[in-house]
PyMOL Python script that loads the backbone (N, CA, C, O; Angstrom):
from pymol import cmd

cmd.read_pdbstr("""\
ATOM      1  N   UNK A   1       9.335  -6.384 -12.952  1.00  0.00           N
ATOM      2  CA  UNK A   1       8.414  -5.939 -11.917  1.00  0.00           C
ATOM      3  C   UNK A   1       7.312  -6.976 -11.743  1.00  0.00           C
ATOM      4  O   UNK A   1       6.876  -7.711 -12.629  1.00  0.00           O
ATOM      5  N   UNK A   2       6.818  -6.912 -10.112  1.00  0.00           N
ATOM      6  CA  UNK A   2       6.042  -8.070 -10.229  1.00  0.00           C
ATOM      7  C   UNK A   2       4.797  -7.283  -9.472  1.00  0.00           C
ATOM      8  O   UNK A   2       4.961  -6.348  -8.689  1.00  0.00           O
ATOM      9  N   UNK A   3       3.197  -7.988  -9.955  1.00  0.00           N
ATOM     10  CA  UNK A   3       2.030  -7.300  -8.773  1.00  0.00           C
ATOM     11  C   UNK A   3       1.752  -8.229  -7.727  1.00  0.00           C
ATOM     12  O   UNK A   3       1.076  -9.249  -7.864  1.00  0.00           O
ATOM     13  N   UNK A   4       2.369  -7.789  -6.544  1.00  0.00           N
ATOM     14  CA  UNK A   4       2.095  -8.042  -5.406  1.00  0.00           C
ATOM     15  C   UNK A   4       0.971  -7.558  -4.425  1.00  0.00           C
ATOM     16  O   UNK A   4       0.735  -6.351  -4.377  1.00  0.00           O
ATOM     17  N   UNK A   5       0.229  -8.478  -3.600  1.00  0.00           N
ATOM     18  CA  UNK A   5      -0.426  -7.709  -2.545  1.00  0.00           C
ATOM     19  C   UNK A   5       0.080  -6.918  -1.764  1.00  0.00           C
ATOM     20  O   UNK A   5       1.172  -7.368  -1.419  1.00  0.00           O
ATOM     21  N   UNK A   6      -0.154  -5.878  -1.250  1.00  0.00           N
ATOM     22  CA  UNK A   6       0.377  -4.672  -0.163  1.00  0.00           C
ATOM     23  C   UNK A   6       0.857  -5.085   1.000  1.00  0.00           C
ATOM     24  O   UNK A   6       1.747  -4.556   1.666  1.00  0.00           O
ATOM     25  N   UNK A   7       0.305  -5.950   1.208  1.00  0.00           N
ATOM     26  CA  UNK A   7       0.437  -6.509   2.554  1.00  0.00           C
ATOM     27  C   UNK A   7       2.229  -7.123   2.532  1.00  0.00           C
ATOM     28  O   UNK A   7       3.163  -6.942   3.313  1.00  0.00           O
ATOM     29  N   UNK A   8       2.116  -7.796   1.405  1.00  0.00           N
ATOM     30  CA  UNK A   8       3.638  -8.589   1.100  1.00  0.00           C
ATOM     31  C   UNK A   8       5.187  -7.435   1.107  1.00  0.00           C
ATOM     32  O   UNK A   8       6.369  -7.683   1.347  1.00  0.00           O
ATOM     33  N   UNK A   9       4.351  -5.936   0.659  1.00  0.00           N
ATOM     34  CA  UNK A   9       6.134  -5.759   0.114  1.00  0.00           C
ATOM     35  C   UNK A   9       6.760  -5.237   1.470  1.00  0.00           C
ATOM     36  O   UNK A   9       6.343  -5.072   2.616  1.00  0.00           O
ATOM     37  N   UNK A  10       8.259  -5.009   0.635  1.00  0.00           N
ATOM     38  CA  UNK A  10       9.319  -4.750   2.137  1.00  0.00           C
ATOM     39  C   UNK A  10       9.334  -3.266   2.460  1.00  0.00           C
ATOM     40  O   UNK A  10       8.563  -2.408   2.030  1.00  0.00           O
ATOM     41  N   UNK A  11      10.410  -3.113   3.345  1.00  0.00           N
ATOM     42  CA  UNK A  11      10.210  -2.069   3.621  1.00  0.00           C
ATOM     43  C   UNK A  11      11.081  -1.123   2.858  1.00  0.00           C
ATOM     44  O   UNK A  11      12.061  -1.658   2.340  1.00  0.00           O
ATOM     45  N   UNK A  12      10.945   0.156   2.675  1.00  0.00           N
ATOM     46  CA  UNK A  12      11.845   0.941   1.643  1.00  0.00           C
ATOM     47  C   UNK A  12      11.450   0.201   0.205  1.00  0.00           C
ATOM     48  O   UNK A  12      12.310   0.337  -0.664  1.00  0.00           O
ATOM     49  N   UNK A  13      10.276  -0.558  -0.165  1.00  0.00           N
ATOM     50  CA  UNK A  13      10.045  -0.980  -1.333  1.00  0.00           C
ATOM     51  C   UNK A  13       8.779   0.173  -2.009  1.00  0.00           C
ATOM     52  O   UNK A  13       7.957   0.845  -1.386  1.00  0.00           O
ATOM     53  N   UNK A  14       9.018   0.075  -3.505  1.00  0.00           N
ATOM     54  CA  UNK A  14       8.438   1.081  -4.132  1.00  0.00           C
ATOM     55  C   UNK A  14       7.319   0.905  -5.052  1.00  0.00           C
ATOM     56  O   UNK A  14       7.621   0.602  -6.207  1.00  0.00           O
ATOM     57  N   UNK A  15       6.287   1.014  -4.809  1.00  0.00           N
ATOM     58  CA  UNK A  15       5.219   0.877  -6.535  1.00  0.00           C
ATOM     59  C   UNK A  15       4.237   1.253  -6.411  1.00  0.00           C
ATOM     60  O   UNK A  15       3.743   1.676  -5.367  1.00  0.00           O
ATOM     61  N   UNK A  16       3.688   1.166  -7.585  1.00  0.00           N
ATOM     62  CA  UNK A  16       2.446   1.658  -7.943  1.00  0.00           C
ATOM     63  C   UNK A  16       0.807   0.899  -8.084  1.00  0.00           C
ATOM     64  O   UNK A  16       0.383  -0.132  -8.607  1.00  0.00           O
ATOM     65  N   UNK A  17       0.379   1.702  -7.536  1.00  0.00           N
ATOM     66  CA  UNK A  17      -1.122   0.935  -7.514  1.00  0.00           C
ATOM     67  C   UNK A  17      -1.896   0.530  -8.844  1.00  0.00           C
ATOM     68  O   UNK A  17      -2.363   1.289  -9.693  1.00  0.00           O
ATOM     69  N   UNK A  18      -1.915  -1.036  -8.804  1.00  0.00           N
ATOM     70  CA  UNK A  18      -2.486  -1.182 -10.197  1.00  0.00           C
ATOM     71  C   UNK A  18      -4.303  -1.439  -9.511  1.00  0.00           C
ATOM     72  O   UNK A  18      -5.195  -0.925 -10.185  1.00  0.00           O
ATOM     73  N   UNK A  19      -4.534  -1.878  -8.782  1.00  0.00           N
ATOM     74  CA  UNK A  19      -5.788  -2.022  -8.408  1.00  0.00           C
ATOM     75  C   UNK A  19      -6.436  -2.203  -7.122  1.00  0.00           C
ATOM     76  O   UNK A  19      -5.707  -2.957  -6.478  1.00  0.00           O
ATOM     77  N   UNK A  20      -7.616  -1.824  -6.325  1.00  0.00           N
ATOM     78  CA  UNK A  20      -8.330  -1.632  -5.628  1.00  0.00           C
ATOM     79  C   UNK A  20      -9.845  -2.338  -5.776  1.00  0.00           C
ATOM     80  O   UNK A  20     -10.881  -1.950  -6.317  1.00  0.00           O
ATOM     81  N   UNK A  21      -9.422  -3.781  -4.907  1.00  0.00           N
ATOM     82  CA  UNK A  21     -10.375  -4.751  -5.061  1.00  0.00           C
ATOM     83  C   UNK A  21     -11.405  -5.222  -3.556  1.00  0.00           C
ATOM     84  O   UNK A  21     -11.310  -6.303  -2.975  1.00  0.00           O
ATOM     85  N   UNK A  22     -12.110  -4.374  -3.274  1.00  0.00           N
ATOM     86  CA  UNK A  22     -12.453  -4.041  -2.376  1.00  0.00           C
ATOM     87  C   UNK A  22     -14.205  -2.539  -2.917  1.00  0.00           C
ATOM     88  O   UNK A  22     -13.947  -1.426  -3.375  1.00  0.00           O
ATOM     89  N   UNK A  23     -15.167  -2.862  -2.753  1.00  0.00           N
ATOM     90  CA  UNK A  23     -16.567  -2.155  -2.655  1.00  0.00           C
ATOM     91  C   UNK A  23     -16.666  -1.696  -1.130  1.00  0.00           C
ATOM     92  O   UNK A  23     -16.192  -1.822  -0.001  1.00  0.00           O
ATOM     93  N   UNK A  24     -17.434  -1.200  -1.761  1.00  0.00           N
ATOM     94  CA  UNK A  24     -18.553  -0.433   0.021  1.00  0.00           C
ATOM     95  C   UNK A  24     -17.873   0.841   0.766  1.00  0.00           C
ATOM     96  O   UNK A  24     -17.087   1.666   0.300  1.00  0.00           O
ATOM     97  N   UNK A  25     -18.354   0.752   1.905  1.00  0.00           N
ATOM     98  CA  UNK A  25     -17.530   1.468   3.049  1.00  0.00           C
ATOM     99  C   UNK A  25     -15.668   1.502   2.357  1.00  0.00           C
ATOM    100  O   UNK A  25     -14.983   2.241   1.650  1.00  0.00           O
ATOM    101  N   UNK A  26     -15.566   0.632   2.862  1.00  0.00           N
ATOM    102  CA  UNK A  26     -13.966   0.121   2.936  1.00  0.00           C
ATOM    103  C   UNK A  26     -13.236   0.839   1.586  1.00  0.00           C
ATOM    104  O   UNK A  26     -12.316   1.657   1.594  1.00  0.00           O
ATOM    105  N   UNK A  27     -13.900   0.306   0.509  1.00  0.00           N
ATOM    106  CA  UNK A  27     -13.615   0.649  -0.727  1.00  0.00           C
ATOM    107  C   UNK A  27     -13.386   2.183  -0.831  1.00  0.00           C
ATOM    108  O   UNK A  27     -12.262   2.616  -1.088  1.00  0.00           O
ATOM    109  N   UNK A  28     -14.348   2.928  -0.651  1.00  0.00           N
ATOM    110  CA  UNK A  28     -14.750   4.264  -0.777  1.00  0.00           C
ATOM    111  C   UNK A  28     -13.753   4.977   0.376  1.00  0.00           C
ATOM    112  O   UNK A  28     -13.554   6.159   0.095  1.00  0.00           O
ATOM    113  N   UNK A  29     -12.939   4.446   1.863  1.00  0.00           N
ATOM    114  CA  UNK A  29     -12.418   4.884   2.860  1.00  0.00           C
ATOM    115  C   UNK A  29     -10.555   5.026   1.725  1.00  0.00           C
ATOM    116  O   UNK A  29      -9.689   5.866   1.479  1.00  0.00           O
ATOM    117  N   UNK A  30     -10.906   3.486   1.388  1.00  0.00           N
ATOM    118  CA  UNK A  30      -8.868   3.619   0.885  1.00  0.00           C
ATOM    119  C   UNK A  30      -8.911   4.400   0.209  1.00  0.00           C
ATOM    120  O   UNK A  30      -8.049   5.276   0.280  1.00  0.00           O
ATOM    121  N   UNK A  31     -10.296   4.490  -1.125  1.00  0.00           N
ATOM    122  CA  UNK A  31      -9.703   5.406  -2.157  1.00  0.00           C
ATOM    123  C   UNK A  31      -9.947   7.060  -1.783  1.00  0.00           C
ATOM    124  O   UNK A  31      -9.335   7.858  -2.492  1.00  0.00           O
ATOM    125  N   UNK A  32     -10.702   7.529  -0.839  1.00  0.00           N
ATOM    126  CA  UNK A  32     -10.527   8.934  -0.237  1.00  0.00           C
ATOM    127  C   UNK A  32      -8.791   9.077   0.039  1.00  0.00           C
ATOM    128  O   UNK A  32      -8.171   9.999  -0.491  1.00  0.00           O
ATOM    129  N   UNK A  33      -8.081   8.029   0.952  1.00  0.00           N
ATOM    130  CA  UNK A  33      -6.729   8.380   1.643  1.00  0.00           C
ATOM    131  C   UNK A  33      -6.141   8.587   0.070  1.00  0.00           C
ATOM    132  O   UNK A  33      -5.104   9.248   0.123  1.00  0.00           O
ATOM    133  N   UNK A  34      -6.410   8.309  -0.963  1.00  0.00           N
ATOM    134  CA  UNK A  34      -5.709   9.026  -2.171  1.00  0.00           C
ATOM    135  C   UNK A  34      -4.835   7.373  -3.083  1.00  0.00           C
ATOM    136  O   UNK A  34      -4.136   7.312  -4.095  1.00  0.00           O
ATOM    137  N   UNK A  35      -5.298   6.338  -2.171  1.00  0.00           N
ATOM    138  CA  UNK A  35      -4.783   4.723  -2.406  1.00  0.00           C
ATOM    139  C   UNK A  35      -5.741   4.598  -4.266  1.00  0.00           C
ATOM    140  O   UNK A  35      -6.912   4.226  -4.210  1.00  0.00           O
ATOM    141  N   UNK A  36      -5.388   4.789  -5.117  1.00  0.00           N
ATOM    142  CA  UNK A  36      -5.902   4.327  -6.438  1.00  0.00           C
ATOM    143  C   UNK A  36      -5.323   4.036  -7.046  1.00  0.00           C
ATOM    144  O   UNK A  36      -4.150   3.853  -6.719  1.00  0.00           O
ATOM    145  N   UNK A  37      -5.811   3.773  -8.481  1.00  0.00           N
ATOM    146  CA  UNK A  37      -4.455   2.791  -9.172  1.00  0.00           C
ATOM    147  C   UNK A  37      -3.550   3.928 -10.054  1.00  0.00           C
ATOM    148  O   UNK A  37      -3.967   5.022 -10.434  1.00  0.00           O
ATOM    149  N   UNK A  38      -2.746   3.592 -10.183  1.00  0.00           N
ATOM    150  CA  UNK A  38      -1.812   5.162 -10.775  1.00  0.00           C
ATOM    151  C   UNK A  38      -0.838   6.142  -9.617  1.00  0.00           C
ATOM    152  O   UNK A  38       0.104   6.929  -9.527  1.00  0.00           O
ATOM    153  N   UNK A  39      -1.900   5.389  -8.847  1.00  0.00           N
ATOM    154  CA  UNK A  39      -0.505   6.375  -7.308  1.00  0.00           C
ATOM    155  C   UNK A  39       0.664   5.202  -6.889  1.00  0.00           C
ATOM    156  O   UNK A  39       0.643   3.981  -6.740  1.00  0.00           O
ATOM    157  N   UNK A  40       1.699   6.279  -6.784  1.00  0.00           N
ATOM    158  CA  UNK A  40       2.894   5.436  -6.222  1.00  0.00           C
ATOM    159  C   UNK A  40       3.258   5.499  -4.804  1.00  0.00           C
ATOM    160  O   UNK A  40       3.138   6.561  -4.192  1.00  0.00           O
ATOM    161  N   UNK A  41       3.720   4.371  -4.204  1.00  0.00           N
ATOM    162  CA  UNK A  41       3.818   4.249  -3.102  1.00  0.00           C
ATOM    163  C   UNK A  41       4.959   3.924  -2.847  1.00  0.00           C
ATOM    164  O   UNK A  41       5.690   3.515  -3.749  1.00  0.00           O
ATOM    165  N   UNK A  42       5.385   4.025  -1.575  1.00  0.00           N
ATOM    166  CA  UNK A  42       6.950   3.151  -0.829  1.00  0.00           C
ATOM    167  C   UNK A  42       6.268   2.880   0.319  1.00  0.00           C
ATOM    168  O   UNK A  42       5.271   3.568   0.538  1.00  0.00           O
ATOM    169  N   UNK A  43       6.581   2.019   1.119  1.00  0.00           N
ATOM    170  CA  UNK A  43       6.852   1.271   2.387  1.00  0.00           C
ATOM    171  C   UNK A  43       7.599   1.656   3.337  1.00  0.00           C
ATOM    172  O   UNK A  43       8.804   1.432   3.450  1.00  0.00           O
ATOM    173  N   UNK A  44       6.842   2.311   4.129  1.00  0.00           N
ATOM    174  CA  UNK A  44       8.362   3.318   5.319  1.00  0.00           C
ATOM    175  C   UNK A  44       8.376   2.573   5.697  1.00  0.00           C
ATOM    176  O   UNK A  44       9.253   1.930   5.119  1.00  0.00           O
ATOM    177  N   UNK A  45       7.766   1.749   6.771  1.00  0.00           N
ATOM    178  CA  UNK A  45       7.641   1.154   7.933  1.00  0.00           C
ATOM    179  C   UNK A  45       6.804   0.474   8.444  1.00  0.00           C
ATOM    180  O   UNK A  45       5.652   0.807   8.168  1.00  0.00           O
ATOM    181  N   UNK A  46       6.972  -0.703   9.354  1.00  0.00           N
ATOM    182  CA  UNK A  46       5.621  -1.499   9.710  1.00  0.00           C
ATOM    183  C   UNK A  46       6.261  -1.680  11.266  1.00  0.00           C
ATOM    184  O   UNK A  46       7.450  -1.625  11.579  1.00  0.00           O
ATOM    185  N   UNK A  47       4.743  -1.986  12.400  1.00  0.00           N
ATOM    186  CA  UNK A  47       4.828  -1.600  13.797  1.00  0.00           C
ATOM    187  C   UNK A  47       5.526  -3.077  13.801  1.00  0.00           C
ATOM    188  O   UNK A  47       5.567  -3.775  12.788  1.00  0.00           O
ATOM    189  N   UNK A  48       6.092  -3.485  15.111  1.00  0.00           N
ATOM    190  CA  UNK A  48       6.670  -4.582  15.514  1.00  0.00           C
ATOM    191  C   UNK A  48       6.025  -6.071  14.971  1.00  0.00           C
ATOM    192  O   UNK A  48       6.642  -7.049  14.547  1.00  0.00           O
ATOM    193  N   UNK A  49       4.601  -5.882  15.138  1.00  0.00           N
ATOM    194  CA  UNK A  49       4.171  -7.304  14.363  1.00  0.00           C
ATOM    195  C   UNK A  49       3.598  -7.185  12.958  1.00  0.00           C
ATOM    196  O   UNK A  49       2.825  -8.044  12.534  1.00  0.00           O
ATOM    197  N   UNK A  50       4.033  -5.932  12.092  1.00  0.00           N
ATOM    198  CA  UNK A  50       3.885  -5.969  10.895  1.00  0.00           C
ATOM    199  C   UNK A  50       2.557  -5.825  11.069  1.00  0.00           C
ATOM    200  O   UNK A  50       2.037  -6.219  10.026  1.00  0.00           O
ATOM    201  N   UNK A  51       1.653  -5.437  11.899  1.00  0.00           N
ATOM    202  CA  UNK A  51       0.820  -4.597  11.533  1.00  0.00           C
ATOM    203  C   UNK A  51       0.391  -3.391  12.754  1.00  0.00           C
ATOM    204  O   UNK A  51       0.042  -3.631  13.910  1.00  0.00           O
ATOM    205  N   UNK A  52       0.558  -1.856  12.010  1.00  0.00           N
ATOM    206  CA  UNK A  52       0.064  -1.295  10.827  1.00  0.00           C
ATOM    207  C   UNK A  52       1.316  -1.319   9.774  1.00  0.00           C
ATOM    208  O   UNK A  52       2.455  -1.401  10.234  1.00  0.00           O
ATOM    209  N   UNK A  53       1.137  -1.259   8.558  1.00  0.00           N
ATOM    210  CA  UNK A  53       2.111  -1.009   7.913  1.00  0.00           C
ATOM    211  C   UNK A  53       2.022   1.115   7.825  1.00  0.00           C
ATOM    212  O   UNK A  53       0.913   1.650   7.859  1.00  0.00           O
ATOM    213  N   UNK A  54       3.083   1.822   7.739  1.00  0.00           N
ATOM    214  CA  UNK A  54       3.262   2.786   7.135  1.00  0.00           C
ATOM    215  C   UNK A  54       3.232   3.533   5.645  1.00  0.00           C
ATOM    216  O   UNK A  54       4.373   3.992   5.608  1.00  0.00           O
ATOM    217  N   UNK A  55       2.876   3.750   4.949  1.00  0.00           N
ATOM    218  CA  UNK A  55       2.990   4.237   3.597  1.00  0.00           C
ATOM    219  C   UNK A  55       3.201   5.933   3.016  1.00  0.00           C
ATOM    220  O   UNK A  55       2.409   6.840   3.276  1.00  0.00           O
ATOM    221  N   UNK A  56       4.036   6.029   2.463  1.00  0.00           N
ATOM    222  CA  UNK A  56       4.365   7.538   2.010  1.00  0.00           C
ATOM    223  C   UNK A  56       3.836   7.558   0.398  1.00  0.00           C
ATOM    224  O   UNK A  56       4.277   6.997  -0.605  1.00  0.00           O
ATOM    225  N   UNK A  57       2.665   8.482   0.621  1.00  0.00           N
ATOM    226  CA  UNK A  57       1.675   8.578  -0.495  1.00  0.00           C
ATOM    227  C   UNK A  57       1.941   9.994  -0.782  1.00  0.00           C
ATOM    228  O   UNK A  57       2.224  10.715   0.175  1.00  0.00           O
ATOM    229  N   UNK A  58       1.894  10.471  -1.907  1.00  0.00           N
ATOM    230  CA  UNK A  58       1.483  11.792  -2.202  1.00  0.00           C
ATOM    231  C   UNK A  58       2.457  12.746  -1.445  1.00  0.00           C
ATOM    232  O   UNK A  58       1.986  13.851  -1.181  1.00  0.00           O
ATOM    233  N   UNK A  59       3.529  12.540  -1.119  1.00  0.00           N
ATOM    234  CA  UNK A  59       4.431  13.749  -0.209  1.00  0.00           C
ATOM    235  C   UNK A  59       3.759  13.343   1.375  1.00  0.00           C
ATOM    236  O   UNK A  59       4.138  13.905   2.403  1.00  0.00           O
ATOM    237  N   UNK A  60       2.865  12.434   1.347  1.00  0.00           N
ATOM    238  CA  UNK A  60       2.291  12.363   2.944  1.00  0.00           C
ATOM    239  C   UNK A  60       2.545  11.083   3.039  1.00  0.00           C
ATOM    240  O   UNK A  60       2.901  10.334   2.129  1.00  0.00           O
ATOM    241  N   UNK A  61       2.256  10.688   4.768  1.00  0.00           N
ATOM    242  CA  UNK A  61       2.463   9.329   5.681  1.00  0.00           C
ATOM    243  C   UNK A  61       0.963   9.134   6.058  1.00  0.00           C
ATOM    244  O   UNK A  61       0.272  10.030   6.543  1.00  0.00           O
ATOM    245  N   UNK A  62       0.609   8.102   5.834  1.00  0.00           N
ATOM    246  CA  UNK A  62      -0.708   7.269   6.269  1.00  0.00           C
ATOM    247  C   UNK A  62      -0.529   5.520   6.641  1.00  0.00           C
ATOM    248  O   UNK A  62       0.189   4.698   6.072  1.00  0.00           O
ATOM    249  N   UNK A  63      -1.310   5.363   7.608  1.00  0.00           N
ATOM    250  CA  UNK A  63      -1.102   3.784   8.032  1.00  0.00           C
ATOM    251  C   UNK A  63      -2.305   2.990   7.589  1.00  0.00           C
ATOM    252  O   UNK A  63      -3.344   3.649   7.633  1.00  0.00           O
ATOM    253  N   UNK A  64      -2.429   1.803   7.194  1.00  0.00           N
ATOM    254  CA  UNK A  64      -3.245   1.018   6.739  1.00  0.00           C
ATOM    255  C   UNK A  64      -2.832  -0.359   7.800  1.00  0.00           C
ATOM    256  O   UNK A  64      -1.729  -0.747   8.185  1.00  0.00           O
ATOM    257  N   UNK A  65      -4.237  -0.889   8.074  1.00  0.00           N
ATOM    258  CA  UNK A  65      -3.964  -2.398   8.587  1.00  0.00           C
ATOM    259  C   UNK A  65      -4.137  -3.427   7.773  1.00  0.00           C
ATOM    260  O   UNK A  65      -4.970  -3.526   6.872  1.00  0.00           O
ATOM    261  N   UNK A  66      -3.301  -4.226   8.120  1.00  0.00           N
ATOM    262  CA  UNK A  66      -2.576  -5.524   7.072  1.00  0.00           C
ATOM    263  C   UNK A  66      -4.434  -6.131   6.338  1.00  0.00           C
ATOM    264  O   UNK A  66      -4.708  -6.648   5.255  1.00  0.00           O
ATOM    265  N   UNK A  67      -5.239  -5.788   7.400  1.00  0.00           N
ATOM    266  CA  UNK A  67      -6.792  -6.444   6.496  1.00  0.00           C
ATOM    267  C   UNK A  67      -7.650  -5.222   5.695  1.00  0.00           C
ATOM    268  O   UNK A  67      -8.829  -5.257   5.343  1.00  0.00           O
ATOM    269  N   UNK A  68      -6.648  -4.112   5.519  1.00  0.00           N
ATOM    270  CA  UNK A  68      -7.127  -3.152   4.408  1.00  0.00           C
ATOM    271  C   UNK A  68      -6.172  -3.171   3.324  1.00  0.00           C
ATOM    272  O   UNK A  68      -6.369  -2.564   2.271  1.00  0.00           O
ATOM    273  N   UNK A  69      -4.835  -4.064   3.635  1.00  0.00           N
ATOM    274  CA  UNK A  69      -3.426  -3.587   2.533  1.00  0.00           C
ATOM    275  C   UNK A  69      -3.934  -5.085   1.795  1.00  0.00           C
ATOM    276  O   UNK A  69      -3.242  -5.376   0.819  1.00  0.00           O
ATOM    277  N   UNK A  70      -4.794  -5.851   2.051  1.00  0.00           N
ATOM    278  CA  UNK A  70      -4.659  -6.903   1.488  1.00  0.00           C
ATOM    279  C   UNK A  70      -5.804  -6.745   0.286  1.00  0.00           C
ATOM    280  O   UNK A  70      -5.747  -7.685  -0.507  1.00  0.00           O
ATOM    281  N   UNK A  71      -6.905  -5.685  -0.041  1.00  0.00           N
ATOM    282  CA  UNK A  71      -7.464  -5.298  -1.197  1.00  0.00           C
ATOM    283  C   UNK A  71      -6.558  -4.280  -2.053  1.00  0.00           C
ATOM    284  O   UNK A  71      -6.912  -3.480  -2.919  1.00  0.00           O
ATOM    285  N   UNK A  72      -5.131  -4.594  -1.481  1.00  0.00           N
ATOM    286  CA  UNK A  72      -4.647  -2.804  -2.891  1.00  0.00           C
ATOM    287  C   UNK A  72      -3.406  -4.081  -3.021  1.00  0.00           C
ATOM    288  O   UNK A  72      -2.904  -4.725  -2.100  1.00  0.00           O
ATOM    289  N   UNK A  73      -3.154  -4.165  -4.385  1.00  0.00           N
ATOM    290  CA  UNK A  73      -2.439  -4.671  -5.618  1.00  0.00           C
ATOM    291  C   UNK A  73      -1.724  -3.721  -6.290  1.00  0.00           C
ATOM    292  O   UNK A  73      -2.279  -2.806  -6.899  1.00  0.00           O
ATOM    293  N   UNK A  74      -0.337  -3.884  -6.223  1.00  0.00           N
ATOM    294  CA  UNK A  74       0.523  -2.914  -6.199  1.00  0.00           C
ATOM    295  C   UNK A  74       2.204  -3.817  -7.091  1.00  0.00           C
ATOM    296  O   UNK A  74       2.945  -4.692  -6.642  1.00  0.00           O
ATOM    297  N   UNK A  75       2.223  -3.135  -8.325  1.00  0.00           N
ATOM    298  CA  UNK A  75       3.104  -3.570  -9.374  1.00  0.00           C
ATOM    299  C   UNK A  75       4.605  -2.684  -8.635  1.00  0.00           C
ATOM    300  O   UNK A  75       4.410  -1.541  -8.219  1.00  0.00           O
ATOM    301  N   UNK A  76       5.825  -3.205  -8.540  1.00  0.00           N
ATOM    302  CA  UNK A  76       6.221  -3.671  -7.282  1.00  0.00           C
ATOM    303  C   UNK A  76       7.627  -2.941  -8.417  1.00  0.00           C
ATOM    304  O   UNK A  76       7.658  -2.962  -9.647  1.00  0.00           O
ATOM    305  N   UNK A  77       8.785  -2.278  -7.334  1.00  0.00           N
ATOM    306  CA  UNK A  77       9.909  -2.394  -7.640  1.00  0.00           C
ATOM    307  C   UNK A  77      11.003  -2.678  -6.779  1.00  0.00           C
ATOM    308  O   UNK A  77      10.600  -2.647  -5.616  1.00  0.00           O
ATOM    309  N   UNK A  78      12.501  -3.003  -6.868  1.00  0.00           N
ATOM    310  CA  UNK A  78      12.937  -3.854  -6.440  1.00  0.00           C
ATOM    311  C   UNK A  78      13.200  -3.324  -5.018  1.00  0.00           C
ATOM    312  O   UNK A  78      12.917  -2.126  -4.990  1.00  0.00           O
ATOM    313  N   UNK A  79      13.589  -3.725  -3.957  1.00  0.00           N
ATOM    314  CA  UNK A  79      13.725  -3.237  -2.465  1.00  0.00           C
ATOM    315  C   UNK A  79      14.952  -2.609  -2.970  1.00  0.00           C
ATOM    316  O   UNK A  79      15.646  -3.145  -3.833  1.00  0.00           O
ATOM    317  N   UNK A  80      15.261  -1.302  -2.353  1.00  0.00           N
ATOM    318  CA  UNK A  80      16.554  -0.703  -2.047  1.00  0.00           C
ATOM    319  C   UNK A  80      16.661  -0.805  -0.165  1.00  0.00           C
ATOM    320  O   UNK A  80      15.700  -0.600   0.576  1.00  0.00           O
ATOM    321  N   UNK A  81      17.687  -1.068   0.172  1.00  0.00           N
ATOM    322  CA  UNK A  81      18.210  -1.063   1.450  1.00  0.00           C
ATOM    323  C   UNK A  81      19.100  -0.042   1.605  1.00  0.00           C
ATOM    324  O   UNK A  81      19.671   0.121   2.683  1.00  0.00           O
TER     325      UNK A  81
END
""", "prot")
cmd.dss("prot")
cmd.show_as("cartoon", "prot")
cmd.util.cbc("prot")
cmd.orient("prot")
């Protein structure tokens, strides 16, 4: 397994949040949507130019833009297709 930025993984790819590097506003907005380290994530989907990306958190769907996925660091498992 490798920690990748959010922004990088594919789609149908799976992991878990190792960290949230990002203060303030911003900081305090991802980690309300439930984005912390210990939650697992997959990658549904991203819009035609890859940004927003999609994410299935918690039994739920939320979108993040590629200049909020790039503070969450995320220990990575392998793409299933």
């Amino acid at each position: 397994m490798a920690i990748v930025n959010l922004r990088y993984m594919g789609i149908n790819q799976r992991g878990t949040i190792v960290a949230v590097k990002v203060s303030g506003e911003l900081g305090r907005r991802i980690r309300e949507m439930g984005l912390v380290p210990g939650t697992e994530i997959t990658v549904k989907q991203r819009a035609p130019l890859n940004d927003p990306v999609a994410l299935r958190v918690m039994g739920g769907t939320l979108t993040l833009r590629n200049n909020e996925a790039d503070y969450i660091e995320v220990e990575t498992e392998p793409v299933n297709k």
